[in-house]
C-alpha positions in Angstrom: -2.2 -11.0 -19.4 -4.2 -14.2 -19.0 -3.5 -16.7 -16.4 0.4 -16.5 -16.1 2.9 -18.7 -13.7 5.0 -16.5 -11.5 9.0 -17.3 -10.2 11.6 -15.7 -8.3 13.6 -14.2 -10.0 16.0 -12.4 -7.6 16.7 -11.3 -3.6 18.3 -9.3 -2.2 21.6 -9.3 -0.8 21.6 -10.7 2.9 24.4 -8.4 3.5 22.0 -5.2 2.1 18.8 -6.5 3.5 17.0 -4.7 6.7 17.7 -5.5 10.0 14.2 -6.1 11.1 10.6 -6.9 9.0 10.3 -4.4 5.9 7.0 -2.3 6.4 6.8 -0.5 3.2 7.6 -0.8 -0.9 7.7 2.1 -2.9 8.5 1.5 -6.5 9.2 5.3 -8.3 11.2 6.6 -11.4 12.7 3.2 -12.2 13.7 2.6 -8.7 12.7 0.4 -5.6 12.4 2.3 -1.9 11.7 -0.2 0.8 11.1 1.5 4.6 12.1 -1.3 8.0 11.5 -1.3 11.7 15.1 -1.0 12.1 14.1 2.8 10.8 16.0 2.5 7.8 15.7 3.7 4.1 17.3 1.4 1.3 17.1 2.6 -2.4 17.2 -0.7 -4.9 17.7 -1.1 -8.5 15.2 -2.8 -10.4 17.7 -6.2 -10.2 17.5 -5.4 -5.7 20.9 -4.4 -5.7 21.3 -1.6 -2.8 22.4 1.9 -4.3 22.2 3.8 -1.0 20.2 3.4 2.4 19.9 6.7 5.3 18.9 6.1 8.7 15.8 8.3 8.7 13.9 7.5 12.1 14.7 5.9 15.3 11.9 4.3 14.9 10.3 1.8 13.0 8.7 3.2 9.8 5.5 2.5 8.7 5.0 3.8 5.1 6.6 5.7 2.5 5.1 8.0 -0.5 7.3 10.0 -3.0 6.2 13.2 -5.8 8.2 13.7 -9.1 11.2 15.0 -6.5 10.7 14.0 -2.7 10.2 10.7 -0.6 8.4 11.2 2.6 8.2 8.7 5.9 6.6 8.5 8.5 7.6 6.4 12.1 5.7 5.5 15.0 8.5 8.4 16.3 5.7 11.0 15.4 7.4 12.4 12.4 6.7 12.6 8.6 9.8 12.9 7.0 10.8 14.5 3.4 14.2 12.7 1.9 15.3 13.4 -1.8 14.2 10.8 -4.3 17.8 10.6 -6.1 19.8 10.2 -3.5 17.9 10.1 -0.2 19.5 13.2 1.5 17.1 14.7 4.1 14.8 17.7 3.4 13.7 18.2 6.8 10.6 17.1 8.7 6.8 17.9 7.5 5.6 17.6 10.4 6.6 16.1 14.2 4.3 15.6 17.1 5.5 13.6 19.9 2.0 11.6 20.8 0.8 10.6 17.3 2.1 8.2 15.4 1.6 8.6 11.8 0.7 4.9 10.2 0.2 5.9 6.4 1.4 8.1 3.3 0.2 8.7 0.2 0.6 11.1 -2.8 -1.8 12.0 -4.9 -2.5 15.3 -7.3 0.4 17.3 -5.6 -1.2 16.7 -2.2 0.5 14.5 0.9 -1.7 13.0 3.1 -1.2 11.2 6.2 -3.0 9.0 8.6 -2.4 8.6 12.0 -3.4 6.4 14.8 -6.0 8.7 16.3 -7.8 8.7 13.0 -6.8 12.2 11.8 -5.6 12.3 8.0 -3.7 15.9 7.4 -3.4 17.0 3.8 -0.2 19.5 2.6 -0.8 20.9 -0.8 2.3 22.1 -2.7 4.2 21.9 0.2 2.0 24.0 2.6 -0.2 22.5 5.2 -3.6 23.1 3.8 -6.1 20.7 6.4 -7.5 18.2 8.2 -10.0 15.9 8.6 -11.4 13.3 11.4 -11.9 9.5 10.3 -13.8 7.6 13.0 -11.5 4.9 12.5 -7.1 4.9 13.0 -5.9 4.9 9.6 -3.9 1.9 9.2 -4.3 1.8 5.3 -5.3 4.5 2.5 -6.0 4.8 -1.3 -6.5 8.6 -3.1 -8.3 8.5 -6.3 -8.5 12.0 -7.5 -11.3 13.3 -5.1 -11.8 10.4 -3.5 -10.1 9.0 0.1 -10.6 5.1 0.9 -9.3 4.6 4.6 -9.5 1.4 7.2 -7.6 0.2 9.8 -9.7 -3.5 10.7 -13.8 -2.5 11.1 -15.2 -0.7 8.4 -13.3 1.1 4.9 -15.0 4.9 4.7 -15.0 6.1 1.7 -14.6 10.4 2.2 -14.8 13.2 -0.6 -11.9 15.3 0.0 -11.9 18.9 -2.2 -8.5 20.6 -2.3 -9.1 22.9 -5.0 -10.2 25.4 -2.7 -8.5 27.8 -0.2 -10.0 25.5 2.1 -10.4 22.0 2.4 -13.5 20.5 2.4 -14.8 16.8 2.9 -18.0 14.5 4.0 -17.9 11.4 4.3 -19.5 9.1 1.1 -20.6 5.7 2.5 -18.7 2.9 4.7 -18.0 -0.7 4.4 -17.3 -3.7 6.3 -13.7 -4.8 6.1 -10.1 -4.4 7.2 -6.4 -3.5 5.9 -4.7 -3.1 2.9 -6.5 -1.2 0.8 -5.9 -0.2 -3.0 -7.0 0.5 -5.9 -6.5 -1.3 -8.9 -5.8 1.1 -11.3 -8.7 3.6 -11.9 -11.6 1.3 -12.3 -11.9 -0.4 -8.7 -10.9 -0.3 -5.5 -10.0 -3.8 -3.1 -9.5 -4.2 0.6 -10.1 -7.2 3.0 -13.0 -8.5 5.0 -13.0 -8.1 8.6 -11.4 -11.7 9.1 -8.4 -10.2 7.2 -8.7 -13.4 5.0 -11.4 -12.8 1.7 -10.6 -10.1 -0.9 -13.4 -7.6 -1.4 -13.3 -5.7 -4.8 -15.6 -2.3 -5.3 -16.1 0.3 -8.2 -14.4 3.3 -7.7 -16.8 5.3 -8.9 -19.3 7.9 -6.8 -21.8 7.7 -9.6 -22.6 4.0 -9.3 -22.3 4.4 -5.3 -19.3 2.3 -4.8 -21.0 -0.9 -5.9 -19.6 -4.1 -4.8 -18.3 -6.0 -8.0 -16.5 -9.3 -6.8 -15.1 -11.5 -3.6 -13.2 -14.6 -3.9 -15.8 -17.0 -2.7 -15.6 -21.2 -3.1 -17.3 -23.3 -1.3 -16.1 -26.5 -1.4 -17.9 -29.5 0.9 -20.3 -26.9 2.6 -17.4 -25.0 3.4 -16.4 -21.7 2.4 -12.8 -21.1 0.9 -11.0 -17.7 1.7 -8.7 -16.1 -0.4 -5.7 -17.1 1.5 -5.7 -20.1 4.0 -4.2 -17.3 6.6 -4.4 -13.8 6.8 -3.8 -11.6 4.2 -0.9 -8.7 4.8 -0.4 -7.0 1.6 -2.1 -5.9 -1.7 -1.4 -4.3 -5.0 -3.6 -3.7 -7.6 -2.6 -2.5 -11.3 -3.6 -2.5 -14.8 -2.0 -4.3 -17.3 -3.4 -4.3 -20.9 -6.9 -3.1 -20.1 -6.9 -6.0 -17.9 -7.6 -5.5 -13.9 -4.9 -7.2 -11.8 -4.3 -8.0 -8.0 -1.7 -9.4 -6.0 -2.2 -10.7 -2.4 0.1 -11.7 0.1 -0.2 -13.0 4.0 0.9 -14.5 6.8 0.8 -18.1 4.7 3.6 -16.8 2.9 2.5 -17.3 -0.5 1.9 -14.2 -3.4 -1.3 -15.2 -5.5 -2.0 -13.2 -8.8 -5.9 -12.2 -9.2 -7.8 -11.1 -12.3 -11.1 -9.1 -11.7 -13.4 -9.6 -14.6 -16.8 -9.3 -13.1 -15.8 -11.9 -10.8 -12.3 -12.6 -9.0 -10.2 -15.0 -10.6 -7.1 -16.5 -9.5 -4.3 -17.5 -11.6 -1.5 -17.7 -9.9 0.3 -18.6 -7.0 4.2 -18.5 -5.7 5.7 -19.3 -2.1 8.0 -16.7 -1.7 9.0 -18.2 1.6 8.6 -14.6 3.5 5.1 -13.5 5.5 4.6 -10.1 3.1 4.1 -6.6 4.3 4.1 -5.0 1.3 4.0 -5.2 -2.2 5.1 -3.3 -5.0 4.5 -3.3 -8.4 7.5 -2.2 -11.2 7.8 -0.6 -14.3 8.2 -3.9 -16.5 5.6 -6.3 -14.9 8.1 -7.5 -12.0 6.6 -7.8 -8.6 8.6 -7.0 -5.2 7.7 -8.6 -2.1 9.1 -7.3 1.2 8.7 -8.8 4.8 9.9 -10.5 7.7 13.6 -10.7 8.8 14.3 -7.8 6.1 14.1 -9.8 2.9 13.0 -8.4 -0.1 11.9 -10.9 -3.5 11.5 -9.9 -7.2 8.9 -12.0 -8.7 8.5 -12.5 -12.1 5.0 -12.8 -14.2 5.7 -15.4 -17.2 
């Protein structure tokens, strides 16, 4: 896909919608699962009609990751959560500790990790707790590529091996950057996250053998002064791969959802206002784009 427009092309319901600000998109098996501060669950067809919702925390809910099978949440109530993917009934908790707050999920090679505010990421391995390792930095944000763990909150992304195919786990840490939250890959070739300023978007190789070399940021200067990615800050990425072709999407506090192309250098071609500041992004099964955020609305952009 070459430079494309993009459109709305559905919302969701007010009457289905969260209470409160979405915090997390989770697009699995042909399905949309968006997490709220109003500690809800809400499972969406592709066209954002609401199939069923579960009041999993008391708490606001800060990401969402699912296997083949299971959805898991976490809350700022301490708790990582296990739901079932078809029809969100409750497995029982992973874990609950009362003075952590687990900010970030992710699934990856039938491991679950999570990130928490003290900087601790714990890995369960088919189901078992198998670890844990200390980041010097609260994970706000992660991305696992096979052996590979980006994490970042707003000073630096580390970059840490983790090994799991031992009967212990095993890490060290590969090299740090400067920059801040979201952070993901786009698809298995590189790996973007934000500047410190929250505002320019930083694209990296994802590869240990080429030491994680930089390969583009969205820089324009225009009249001696220098043009960010988005005018405000940026809230929400997704990165993908759509024929061979490397593809981000962006969204901030501006309230608009650009479309990025990374060909040695970062390209923009595309923009929408979606009339929402986004806190997460999701990419679907067909090219369609969902964009949750404040007040509990959830879009469905299109890519013509």
């Amino acid at each position: 896909m070459g430079k494309m427009s993009l459109r709305v092309g559905c919302r969701a319901d007010d009457a289905d919608k969260h209470i409160s600000d979405v915090t997390s998109l989770l697009f699995k098996n042909g399905k949309l699962y968006s997490g709220g501060n109003d500690g809800k669950i809400k499972n969406w067809s592709m066209d954002l009609t609401k199939l069923v919702e579960v009041q999993a925390h008391e708490r606001p809910i800060y990401s969402l990751a699912a296997s083949n099978d299971t959805l898991y949440s976490c809350s700022s109530d301490g708790s990582v959560k296990a739901f079932s993917l078809d029809n969100l009934s409750p497995k029982g908790n992973v874990v609950h500790e009362n003075k952590t707050e687990f900010w970030k999920l992710y699934y990856s090679g039938g491991c679950l990790y999570a990130g928490d505010d003290e900087g601790t990421m714990k890995v369960w391995k088919d189901g078992q707790y198998y670890g844990s390792l200390l980041i010097a930095e609260p994970i706000k944000d992660m991305a696992i590529s096979h052996h590979i763990a980006y994490t970042v909150k707003d000073t630096d992304l580390t970059i840490t091996e983790v090994k799991v195919d031992s009967d212990v786990l095993q890490f060290g840490v590969k090299k740090t950057y400067t920059g801040s939250a979201p952070v993901t890959l786009v698809g298995d070739k590189y790996v973007a996250f934000l500047s410190r300023v929250a505002k320019d978007i930083l694209v990296y190789e994802n590869n240990d053998q080429t030491h994680f070399k930089e390969v583009a940021k969205f820089e324009v200067r225009s009249n001696f002064l220098l043009q960010c990615a988005h005018d405000m800050i940026i809230s929400a990425l997704a990165g993908t791969t759509w024929n061979n072709k490397s593809i981000i999407f962006s969204g901030g506090w501006d309230k608009k959802l650009k479309k990025w192309s990374v060909n040695g250098t970062l390209n923009l071609d595309s923009t929408l206002d979606v009339d929402l500041v986004a806190n997460a992004i999701a990419i679907g099964d067909q090219g369609e784009i969902y964009v949750g955020g404040t007040d509990g609305h959830i879009v469905r952009v299109e890519v013509e």
